[in-house]
C-alpha positions as CSV (number, residue, x, y, z in Angstrom):
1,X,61.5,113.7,115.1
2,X,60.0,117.5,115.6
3,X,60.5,118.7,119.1
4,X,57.5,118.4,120.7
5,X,55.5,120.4,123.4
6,X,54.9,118.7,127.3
7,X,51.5,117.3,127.7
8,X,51.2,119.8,130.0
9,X,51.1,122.2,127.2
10,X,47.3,121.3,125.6
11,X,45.9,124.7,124.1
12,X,42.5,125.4,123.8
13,X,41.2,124.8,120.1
14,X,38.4,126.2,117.9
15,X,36.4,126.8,114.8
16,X,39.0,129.0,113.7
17,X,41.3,126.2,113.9
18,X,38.8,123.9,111.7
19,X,41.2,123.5,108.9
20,X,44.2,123.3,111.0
21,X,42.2,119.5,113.0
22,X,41.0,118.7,109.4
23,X,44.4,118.3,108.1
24,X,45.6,116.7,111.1
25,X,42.5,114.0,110.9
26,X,43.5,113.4,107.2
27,X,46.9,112.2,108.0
28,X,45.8,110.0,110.8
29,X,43.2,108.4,108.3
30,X,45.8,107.9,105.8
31,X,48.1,106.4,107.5
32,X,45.7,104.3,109.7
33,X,43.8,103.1,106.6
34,X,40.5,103.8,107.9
35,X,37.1,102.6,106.2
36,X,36.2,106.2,105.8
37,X,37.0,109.5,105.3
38,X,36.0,113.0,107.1
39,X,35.4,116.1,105.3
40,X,36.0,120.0,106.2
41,X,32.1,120.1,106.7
42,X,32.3,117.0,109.2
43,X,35.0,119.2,111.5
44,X,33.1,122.4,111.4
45,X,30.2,120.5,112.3
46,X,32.0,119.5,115.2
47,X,31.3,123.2,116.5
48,X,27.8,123.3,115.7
49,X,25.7,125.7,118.3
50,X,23.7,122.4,118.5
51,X,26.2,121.4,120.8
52,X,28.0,122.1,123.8
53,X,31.6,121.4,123.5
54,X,35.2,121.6,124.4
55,X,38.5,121.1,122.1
56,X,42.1,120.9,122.3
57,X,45.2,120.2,121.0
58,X,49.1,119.7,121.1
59,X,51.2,122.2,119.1
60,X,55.2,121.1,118.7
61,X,57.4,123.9,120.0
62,X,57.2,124.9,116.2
63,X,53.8,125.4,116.2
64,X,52.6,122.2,114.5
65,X,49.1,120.7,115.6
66,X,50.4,117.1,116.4
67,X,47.4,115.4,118.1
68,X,43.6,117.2,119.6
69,X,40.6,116.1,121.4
70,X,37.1,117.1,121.2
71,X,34.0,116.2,123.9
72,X,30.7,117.6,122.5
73,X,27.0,117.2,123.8
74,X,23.3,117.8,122.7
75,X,22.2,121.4,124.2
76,X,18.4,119.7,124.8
77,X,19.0,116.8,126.8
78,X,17.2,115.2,129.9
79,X,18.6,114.2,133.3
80,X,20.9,111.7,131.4
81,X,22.9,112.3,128.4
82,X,26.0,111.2,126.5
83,X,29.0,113.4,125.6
84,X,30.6,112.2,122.5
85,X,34.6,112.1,122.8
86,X,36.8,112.0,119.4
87,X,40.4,112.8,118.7
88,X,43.6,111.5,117.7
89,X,47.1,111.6,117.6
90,X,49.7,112.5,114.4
91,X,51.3,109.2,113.8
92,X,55.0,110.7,114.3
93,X,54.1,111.3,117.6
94,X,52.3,108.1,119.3
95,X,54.0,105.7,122.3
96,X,55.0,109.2,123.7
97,X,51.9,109.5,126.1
98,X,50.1,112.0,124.2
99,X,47.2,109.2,123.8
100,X,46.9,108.6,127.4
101,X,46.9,113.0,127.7
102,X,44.5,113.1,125.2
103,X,41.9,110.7,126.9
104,X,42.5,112.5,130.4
105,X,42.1,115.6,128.9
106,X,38.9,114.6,127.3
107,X,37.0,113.2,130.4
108,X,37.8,116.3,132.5
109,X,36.4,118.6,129.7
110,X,33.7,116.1,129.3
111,X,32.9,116.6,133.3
112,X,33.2,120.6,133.0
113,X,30.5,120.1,130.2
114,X,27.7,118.0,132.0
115,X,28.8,119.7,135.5
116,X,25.5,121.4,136.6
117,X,23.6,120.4,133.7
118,X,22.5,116.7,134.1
119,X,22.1,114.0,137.1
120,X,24.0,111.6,135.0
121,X,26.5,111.6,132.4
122,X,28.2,109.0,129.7
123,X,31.4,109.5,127.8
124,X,31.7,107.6,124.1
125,X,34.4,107.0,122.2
126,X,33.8,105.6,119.3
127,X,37.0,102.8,118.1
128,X,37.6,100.4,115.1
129,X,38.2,96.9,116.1
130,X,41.5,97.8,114.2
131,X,42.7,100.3,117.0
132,X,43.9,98.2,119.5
133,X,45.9,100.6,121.6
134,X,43.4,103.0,121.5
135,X,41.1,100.3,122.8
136,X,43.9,98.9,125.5
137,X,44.2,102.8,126.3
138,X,40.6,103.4,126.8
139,X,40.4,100.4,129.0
140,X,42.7,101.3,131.8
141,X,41.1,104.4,131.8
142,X,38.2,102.6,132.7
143,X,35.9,102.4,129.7
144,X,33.7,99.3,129.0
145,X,32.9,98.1,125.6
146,X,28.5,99.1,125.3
147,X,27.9,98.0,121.7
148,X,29.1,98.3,118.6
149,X,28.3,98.5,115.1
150,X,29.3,96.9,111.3
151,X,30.1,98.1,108.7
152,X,28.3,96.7,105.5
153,X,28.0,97.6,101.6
154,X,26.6,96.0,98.8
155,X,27.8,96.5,95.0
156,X,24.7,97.9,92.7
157,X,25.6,96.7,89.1
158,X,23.4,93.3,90.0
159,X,20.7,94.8,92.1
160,X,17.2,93.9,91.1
161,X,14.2,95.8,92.8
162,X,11.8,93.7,95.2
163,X,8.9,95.7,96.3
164,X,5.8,94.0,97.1
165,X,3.8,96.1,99.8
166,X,0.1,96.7,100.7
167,X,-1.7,99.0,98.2
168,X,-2.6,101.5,100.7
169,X,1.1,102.1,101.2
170,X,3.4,105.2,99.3
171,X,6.7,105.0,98.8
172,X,7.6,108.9,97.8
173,X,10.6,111.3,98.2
174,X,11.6,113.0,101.0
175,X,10.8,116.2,99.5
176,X,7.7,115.7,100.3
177,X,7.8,115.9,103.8
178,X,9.1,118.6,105.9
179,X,12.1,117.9,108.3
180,X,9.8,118.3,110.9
181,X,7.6,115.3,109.8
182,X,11.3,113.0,109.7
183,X,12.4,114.2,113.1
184,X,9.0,113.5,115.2
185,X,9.3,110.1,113.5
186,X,12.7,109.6,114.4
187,X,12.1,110.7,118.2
188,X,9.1,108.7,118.2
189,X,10.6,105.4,116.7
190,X,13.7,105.8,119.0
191,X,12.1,106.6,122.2
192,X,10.0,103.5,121.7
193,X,13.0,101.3,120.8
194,X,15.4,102.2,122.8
195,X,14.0,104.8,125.0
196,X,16.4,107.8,123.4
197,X,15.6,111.6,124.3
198,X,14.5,113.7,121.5
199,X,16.5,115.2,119.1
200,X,16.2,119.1,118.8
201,X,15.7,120.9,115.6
202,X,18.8,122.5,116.0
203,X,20.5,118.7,116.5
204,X,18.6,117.1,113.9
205,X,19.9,120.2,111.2
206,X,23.6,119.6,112.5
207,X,23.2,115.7,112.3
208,X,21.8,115.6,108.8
209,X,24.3,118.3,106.8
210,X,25.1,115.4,104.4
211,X,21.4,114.3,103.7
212,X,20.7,113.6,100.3
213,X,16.8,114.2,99.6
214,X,16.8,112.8,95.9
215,X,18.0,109.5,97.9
216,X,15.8,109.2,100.6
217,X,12.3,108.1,101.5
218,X,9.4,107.9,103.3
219,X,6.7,105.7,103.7
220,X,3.0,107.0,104.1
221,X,-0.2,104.9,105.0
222,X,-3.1,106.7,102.8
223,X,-5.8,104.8,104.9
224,X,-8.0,107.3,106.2
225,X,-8.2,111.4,105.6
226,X,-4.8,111.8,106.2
227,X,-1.8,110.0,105.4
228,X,0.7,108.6,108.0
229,X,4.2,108.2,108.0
230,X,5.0,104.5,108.7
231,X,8.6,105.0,108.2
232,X,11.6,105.8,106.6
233,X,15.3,106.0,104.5
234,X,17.5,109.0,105.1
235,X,20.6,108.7,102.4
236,X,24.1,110.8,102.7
237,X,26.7,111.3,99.8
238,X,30.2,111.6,101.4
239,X,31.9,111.9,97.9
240,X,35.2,113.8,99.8
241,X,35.3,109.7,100.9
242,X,35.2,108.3,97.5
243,X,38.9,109.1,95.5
244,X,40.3,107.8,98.9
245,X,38.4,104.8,99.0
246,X,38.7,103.8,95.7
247,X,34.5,103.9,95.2
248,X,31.2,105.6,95.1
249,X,28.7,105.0,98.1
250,X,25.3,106.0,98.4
251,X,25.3,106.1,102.5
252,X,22.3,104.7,104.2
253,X,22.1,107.1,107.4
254,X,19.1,105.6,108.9
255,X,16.2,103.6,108.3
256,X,13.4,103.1,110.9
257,X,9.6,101.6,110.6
258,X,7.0,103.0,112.9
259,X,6.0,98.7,114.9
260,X,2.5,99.5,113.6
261,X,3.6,98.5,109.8
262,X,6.9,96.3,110.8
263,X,5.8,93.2,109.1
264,X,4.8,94.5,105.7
265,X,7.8,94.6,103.9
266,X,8.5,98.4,104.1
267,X,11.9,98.6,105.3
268,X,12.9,96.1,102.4
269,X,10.9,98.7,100.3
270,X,12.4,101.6,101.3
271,X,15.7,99.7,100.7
272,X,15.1,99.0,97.6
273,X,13.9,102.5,96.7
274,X,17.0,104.3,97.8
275,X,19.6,101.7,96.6
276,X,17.9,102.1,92.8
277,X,18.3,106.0,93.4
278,X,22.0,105.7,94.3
279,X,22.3,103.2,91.0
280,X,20.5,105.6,88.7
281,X,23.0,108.5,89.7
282,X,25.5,106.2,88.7
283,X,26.9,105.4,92.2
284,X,28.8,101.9,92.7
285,X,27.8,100.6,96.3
286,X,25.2,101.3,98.8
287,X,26.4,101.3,102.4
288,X,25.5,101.0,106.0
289,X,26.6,100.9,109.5
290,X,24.4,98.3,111.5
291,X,24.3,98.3,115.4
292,X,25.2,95.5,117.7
293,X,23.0,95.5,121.3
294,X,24.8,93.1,123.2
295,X,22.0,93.0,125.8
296,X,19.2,92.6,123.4
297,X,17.8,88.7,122.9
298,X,19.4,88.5,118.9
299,X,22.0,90.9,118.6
300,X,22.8,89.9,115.2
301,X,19.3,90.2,113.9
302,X,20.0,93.4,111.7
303,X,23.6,92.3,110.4
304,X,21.2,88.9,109.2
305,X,18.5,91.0,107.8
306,X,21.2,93.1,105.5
307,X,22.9,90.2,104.8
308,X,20.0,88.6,103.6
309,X,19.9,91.8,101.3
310,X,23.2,90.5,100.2
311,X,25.3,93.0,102.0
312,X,28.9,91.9,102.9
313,X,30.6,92.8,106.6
314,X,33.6,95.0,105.9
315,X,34.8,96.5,109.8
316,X,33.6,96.8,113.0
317,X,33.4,99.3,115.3
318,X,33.3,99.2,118.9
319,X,31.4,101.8,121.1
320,X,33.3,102.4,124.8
321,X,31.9,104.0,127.6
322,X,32.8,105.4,131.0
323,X,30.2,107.1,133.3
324,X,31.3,110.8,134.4
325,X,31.7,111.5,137.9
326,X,29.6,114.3,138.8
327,X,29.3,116.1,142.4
328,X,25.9,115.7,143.7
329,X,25.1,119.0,144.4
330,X,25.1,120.1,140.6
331,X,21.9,120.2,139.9
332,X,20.0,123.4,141.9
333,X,16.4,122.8,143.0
């Protein structure tokens, strides 16, 4: 084995060493067989001015990035907000401690983020139900298990189209919307839901880099003078996935429907409209992650409604949490 640098000796990471956590993040996929696969644009995402965040890593005594960690959060936010933790460690170098460095490292920069900024403050880590270390490890370091979310696809070769919906309804391309119109909705939808703070436009650019417009749609009531949007499919192509994965995937991002036109068939609709685009372009399987509220009265409802749409479960992923201690003088009146 390399030599390798104390924990002690985490550096402070960056954009300019985008390519550098890229290539670390591809090994770790590899080896750990992950249902996915994250491109160069994902990583330099990662330092979108969108966000607040902090990164770092381990470097061997030879120079070699062997494991990093990155907490990032929204810059418009309300008094409560949650800081997104991700990172990993370089499979040569695991049972060492760097994981349990890696997650301390995280909260504190986490803490430095959200210091003076907010009242109250979550950490997430986001964990295949694969990763059982990194879930034990989590754990002890006193993270709870929130929610979580499956993974589903369905293949497109016997797909046949079911669209039946009032006459008053569109179903047209995103195109012909702005962004604007899709993120109100989406702030709108998810405040009501689940009582989310709004996305900036800043956020909402950074989230949706991958969007694919040809694949995504909206639905508009034409009642009245002017038309309203009762909901909507955004699609992503991650096609740096596919050679690893062995398949093509038209990605299913979100779709949300405004509770004024819940029971007329428009989600199935929109469904059905994005999953014959991602067939036309010759794309294999249309796929999905669909979230698990384990305090809600039928978590499984979605994961029945896709399945119903003959999607099949492929893996699960938990979402672990840990509230950030924060002094109480941090916020200035």
């Amino acid at each position: 084995m390399t030599a390798v640098a104390q924990p002690a000796s985490w550096v402070p990471l960056g954009p300019e060493q985008s390519r550098e956590i890229w290539s670390l993040i591809q090994t770790i996929e590899k080896h750990d067989g992950t249902a996915f696969r994250t491109s160069q644009a994902e990583v330099d995402s990662y330092f979108d001015s969108a966000y607040l965040w902090r990164a770092s890593g381990v470097r061997t005594v030879f120079g070699e990035l062997i494991a990093y960690g990155l907490s990032r959060m929204p810059r418009l936010h309300g008094d409560s907000v949650e800081i997104i933790m991700s990172g990993g460690v370089h499979p040569d170098y695991r049972s060492i401690g760097l994981g349990a460095g890696l997650v301390e490292t995280q909260l504190a920069t986490s803490e430095q983020l959200a210091q003076g900024e907010v009242r109250r403050a979550t950490a997430t880590m986001h964990v295949d139900s694969e990763s059982a270390d990194l879930m034990d490890l989590l754990e002890r370091a006193g993270f709870v298990n929130t929610s979580s979310y499956i993974q589903m696809r369905r293949k497109l070769d016997d797909f046949v189209p079911n669209i039946e919906i009032p006459g008053f309804i569109s179903i047209v391309e995103l195109s012909s919307l702005t962004d604007d119109d899709i993120r109100r909705a989406h702030n709108e939808i998810y405040f009501e839901l689940a009582g989310q703070g709004p996305m900036s436009p800043e956020q909402w650019t950074a989230e949706r880099a991958f969007l694919m417009r040809e694949w995504s749609f909206a639905a508009l009531d034409r009642r009245g003078d002017r038309p309203r949007l009762a909901g909507y499919i955004l699609s992503a192509k991650y096609d740096q996935e596919w050679a690893d994965i062995g398949w093509s995937e038209g990605y299913i991002d979100e779709v949300a429907v405004h509770e004024e036109w819940r029971r007329m068939n428009l989600m199935t609709a929109l469904l059905s409209s994005a999953m014959v685009a991602y067939r036309n372009d010759g794309v294999e399987y249309a796929g999905i992650d669909v979230s698990i509220d384990p305090q809600a009265d039928n978590p499984f409802d979605r994961v029945r409604l896709f399945s119903d749409f003959e999607f099949e479960k492929t893996v699960q992923t938990f979402v672990m949490s840990r509230p950030i201690d924060l002094q109480p003088t941090a916020i200035q009146s």
